[in-house]
DOTI-996588 format. One record per residue (C-alpha): x, y, z; residue in three letters; residue number from 0. Coordinates in pm, whole numbers, plus 50000, padded with zeros to 5 digits. Layout:
<dotor u="X" v="Y" w="Z" rest="ALA" nr="NUM"/>
...
//
This chain:
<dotor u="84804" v="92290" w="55110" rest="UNK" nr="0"/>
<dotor u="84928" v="92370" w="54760" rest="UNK" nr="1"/>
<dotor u="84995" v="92686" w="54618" rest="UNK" nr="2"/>
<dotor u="84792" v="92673" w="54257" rest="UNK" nr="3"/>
<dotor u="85085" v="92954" w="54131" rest="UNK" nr="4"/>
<dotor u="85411" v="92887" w="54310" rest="UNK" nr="5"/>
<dotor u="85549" v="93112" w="54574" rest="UNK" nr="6"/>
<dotor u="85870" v="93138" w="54361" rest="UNK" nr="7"/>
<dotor u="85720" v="93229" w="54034" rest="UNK" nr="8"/>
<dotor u="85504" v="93538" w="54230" rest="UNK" nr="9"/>
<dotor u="85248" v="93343" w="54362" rest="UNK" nr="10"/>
<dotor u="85079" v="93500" w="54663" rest="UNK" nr="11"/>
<dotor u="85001" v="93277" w="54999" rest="UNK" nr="12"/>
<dotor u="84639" v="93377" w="55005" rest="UNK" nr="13"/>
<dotor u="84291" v="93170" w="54953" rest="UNK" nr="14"/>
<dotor u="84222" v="93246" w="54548" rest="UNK" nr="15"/>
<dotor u="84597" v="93071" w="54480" rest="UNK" nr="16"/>
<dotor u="84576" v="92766" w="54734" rest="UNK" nr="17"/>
<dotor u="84389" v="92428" w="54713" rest="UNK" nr="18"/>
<dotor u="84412" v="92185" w="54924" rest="UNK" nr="19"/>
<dotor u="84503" v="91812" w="54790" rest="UNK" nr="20"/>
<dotor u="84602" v="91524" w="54975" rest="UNK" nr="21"/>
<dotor u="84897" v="91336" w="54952" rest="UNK" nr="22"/>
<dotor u="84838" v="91158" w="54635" rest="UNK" nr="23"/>
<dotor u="84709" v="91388" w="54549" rest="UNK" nr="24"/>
<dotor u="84990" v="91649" w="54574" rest="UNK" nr="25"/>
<dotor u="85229" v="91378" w="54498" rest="UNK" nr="26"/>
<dotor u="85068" v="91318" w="54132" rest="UNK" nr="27"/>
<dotor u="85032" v="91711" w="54101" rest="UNK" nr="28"/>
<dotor u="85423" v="91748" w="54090" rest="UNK" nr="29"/>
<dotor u="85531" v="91436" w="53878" rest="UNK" nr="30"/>
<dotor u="85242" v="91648" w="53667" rest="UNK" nr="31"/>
<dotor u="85034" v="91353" w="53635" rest="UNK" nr="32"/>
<dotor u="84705" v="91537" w="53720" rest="UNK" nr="33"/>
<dotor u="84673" v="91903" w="53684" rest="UNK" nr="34"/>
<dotor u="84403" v="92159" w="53824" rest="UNK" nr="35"/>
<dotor u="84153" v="92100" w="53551" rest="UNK" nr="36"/>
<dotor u="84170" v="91700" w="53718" rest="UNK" nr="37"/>
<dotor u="84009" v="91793" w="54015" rest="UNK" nr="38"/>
<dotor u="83707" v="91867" w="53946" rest="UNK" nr="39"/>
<dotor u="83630" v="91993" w="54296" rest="UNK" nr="40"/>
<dotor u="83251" v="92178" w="54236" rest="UNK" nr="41"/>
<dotor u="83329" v="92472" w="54466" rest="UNK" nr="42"/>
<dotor u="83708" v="92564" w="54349" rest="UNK" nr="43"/>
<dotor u="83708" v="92862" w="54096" rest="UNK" nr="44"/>
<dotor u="84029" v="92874" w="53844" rest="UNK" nr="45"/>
<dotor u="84221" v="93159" w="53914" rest="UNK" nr="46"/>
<dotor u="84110" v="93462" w="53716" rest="UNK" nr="47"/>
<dotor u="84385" v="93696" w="53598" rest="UNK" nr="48"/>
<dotor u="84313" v="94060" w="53761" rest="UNK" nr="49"/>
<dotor u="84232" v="94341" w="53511" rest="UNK" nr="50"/>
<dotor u="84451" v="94624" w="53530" rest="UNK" nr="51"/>
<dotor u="84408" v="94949" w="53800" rest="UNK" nr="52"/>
<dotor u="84296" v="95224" w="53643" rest="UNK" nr="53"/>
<dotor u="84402" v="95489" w="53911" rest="UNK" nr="54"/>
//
């Protein structure tokens, strides 16, 4: 499990910010040698930013 925005920089711990990746995979994600647009898995979305409340 990977968190697509990290927990430390605000990223939540819910389904739209984490992919899963095996361990090459994740391996090669954090030496940034392959980054989300890599993947190319057909069902993943890119995380959309969220428009603001208007209440």
């Amino acid at each position: 499990m990977h968190h697509l925005r990290a927990r430390a920089d605000g990223g939540a711990t819910d389904v739209d910010n984490l992919v899963l990746l095996c361990r090459r995979h994740h391996s090669m994600w954090h030496r940034k040698q392959i980054s989300l647009s890599d993947l190319r898995v057909p069902w993943m979305r890119l995380p959309q930013p969220r428009a603001p409340s208007l209440s």
